[in-house]
MMTF fields as JSON, N, C-alpha, C and O atoms, coordinates in Angstrom:
{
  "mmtfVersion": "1.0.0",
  "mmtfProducer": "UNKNOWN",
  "numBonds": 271,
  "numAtoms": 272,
  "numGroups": 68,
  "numChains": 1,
  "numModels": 1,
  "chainsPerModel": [1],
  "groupsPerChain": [68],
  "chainIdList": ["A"],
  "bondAtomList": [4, 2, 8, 6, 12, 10, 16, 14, 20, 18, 24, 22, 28, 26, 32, 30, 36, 34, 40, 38, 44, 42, 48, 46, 52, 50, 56, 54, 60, 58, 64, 62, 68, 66, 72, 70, 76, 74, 80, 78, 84, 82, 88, 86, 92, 90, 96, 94, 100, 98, 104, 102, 108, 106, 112, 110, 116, 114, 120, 118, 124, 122, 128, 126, 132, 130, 136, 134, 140, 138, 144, 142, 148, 146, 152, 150, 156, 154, 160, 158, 164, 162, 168, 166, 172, 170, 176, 174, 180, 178, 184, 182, 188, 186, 192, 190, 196, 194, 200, 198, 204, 202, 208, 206, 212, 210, 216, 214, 220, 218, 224, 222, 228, 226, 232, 230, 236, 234, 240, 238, 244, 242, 248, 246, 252, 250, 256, 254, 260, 258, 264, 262, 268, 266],
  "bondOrderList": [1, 1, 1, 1, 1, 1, 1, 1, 1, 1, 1, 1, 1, 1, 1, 1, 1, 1, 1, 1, 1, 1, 1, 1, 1, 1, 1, 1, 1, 1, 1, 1, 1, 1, 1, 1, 1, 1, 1, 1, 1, 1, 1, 1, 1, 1, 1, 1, 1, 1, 1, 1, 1, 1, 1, 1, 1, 1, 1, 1, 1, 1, 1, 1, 1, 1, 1],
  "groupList": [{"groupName": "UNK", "atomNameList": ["N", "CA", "C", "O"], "elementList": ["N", "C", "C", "O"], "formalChargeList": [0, 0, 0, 0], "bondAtomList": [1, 0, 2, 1, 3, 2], "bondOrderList": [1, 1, 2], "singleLetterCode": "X", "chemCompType": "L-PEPTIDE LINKING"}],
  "groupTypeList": [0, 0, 0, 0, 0, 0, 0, 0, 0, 0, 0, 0, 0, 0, 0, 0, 0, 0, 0, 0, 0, 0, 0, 0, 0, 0, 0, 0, 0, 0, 0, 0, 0, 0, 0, 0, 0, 0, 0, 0, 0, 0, 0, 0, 0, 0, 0, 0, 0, 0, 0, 0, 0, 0, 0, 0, 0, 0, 0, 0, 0, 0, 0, 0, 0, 0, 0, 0],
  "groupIdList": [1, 2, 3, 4, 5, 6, 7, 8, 9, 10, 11, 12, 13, 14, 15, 16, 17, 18, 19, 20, 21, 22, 23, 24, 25, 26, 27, 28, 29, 30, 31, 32, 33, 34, 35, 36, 37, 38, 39, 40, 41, 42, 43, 44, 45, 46, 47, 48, 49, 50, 51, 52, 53, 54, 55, 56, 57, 58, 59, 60, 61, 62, 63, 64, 65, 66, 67, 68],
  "secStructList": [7, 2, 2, 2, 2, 2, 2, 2, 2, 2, 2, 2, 2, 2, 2, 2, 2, 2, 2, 2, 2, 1, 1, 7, 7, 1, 2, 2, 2, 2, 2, 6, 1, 6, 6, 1, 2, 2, 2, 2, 2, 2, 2, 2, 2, 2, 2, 2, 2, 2, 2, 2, 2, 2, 2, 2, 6, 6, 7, 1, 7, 7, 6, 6, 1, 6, 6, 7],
  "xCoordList": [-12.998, -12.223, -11.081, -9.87, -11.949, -10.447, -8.921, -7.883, -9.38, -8.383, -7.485, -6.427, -8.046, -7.368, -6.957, -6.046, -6.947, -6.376, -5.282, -4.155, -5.279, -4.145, -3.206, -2.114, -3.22, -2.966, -1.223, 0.0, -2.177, -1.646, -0.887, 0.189, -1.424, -0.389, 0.757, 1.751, 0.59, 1.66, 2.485, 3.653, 2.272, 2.881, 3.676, 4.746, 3.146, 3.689, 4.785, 5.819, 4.694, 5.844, 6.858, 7.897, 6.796, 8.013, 8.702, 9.921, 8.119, 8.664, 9.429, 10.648, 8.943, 9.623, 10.546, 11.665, 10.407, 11.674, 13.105, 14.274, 12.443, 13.529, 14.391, 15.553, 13.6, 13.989, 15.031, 16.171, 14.59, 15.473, 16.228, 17.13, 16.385, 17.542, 18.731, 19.96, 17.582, 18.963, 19.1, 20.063, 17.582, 18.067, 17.425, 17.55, 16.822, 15.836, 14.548, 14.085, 13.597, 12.414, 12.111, 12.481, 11.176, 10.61, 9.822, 10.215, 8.311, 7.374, 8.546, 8.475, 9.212, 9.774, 10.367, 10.505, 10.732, 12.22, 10.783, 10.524, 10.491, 8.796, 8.487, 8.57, 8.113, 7.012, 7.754, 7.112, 9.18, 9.836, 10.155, 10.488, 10.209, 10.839, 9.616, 8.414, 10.269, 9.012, 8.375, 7.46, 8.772, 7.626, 6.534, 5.683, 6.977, 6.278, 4.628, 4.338, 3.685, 2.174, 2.093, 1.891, 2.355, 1.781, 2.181, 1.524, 3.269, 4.11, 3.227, 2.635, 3.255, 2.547, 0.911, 0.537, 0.557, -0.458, -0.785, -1.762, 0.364, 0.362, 0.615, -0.055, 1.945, 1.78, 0.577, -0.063, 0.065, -1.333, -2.424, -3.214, -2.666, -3.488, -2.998, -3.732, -1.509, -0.734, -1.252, -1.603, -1.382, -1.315, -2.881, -3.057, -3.673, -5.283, -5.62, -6.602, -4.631, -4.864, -4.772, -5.543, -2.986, -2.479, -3.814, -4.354, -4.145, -5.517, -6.553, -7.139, -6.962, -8.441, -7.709, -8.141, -6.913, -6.667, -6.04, -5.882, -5.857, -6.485, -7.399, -7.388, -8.848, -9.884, -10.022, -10.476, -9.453, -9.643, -9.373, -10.074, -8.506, -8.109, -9.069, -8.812, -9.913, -11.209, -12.338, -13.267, -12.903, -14.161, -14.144, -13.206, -15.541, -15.694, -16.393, -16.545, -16.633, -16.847, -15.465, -15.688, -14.329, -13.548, -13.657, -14.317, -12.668, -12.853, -11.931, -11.15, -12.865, -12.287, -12.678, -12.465, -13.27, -14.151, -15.395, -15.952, -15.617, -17.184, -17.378, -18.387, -16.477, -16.809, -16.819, -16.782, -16.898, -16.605, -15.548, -15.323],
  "yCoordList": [0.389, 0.139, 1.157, 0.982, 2.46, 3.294, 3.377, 3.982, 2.434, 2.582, 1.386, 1.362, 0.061, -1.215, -0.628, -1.42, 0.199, 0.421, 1.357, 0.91, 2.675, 3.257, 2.597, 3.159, 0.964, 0.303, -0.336, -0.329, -0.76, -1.623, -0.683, -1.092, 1.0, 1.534, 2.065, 2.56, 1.953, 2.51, 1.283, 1.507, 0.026, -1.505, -1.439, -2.035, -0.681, -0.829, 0.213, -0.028, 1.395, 2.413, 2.209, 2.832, 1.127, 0.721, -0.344, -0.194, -1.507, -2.431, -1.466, -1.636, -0.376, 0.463, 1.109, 0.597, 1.795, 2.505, 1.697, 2.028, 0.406, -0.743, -0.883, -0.844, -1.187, -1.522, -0.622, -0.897, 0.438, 2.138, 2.366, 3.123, 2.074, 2.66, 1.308, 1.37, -0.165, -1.112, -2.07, -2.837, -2.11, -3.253, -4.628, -5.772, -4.266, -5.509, -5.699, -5.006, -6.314, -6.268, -7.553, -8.715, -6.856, -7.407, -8.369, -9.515, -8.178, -9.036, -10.479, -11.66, -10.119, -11.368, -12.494, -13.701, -11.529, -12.302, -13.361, -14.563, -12.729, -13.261, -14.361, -15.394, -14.485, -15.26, -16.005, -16.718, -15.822, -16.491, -16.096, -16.999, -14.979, -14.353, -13.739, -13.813, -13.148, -11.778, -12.49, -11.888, -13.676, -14.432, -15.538, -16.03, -15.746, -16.522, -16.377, -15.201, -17.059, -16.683, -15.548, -14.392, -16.228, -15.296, -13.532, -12.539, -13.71, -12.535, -11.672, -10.619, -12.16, -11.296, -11.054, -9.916, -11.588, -11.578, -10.237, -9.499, -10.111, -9.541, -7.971, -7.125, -7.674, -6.749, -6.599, -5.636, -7.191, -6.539, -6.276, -5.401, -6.765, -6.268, -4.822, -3.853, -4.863, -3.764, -2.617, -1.58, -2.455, -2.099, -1.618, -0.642, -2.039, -1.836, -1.027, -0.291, -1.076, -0.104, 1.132, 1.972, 1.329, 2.472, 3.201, 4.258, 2.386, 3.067, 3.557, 4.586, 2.306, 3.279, 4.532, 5.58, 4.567, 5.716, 7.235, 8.388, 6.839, 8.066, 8.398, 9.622, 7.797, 8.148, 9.557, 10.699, 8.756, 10.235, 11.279, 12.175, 11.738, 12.774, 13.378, 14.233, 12.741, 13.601, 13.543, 13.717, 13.314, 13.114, 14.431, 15.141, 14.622, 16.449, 16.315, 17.146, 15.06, 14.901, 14.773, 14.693, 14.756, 14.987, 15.781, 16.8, 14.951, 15.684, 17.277, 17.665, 17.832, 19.402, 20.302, 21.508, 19.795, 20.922, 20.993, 20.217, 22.379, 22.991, 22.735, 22.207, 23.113, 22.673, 21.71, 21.809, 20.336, 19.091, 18.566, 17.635],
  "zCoordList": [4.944, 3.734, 3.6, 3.465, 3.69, 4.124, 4.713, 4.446, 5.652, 6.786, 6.744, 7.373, 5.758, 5.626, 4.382, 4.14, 3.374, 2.038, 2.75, 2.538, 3.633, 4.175, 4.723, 4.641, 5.605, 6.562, 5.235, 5.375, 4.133, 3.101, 2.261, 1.825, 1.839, 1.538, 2.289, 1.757, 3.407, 4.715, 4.527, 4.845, 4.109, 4.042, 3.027, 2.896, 2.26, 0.638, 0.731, 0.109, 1.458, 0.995, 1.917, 1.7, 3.389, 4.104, 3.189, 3.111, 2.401, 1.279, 0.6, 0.635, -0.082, -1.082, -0.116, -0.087, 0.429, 1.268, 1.495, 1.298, 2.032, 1.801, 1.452, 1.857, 0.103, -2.023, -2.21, -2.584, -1.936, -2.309, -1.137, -1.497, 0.333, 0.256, 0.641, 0.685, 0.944, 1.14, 0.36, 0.332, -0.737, -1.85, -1.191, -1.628, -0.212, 0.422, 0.375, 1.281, -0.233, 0.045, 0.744, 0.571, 1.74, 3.028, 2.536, 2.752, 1.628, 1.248, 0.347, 0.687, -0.43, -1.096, -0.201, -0.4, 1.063, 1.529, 2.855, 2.927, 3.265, 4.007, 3.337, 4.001, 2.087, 1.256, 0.08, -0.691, -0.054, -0.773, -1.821, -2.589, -2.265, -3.327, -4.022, -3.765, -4.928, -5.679, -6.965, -7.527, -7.451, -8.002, -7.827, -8.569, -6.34, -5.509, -5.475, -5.257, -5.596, -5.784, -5.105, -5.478, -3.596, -2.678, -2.569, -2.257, -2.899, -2.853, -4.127, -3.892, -5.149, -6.468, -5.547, -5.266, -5.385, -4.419, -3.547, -3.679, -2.558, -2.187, -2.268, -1.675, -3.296, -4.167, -4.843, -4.421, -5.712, -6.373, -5.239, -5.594, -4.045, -3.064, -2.646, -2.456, -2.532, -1.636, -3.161, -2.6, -4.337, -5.531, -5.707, -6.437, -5.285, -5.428, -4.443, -4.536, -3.088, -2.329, -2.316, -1.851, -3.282, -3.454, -4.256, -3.929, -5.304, -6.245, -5.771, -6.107, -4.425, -3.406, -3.025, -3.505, -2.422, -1.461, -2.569, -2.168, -3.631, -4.776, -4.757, -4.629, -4.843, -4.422, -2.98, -2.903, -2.23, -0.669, -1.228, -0.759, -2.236, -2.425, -3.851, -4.698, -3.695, -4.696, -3.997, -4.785, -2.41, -2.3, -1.724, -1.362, -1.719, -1.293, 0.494, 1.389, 0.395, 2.244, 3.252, 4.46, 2.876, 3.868, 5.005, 5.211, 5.922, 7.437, 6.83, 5.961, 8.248, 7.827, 6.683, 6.803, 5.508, 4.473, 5.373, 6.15, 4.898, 5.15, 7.026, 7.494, 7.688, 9.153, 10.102, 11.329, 9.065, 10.102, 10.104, 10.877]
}
């Protein structure tokens, strides 16, 4: 789950990089524009991910604490 929520936020901040520096987003222009089902769709998936992967940055088992 980790690694498909990093996969989708790594997805989400090339869309945004886009947005910001050429005014294009990739997912709309793909799926037919940014109110298109699929497209909202896909943002709120890309959007639930950004939220798991807040999570990594509070668990106390990360790689590298305490030796591993």
């Amino acid at each position: 789950m980790d690694t498909l929520a990093l996969i989708l936020s790594i997805i989400g901040s090339v869309n945004w990089g886009l947005v910001g520096l050429f005014k294009f987003d990739l997912v709309a222009w793909i799926f037919g524009g940014q109110t298109a089902a699929i497209s909202r769709i896909i943002y709120a998936v890309v959007g639930l991910a950004g939220l798991w992967c807040l999570t990594l940055l509070f668990r106390r088992n990360r790689i590298g604490l305490n030796g591993e």
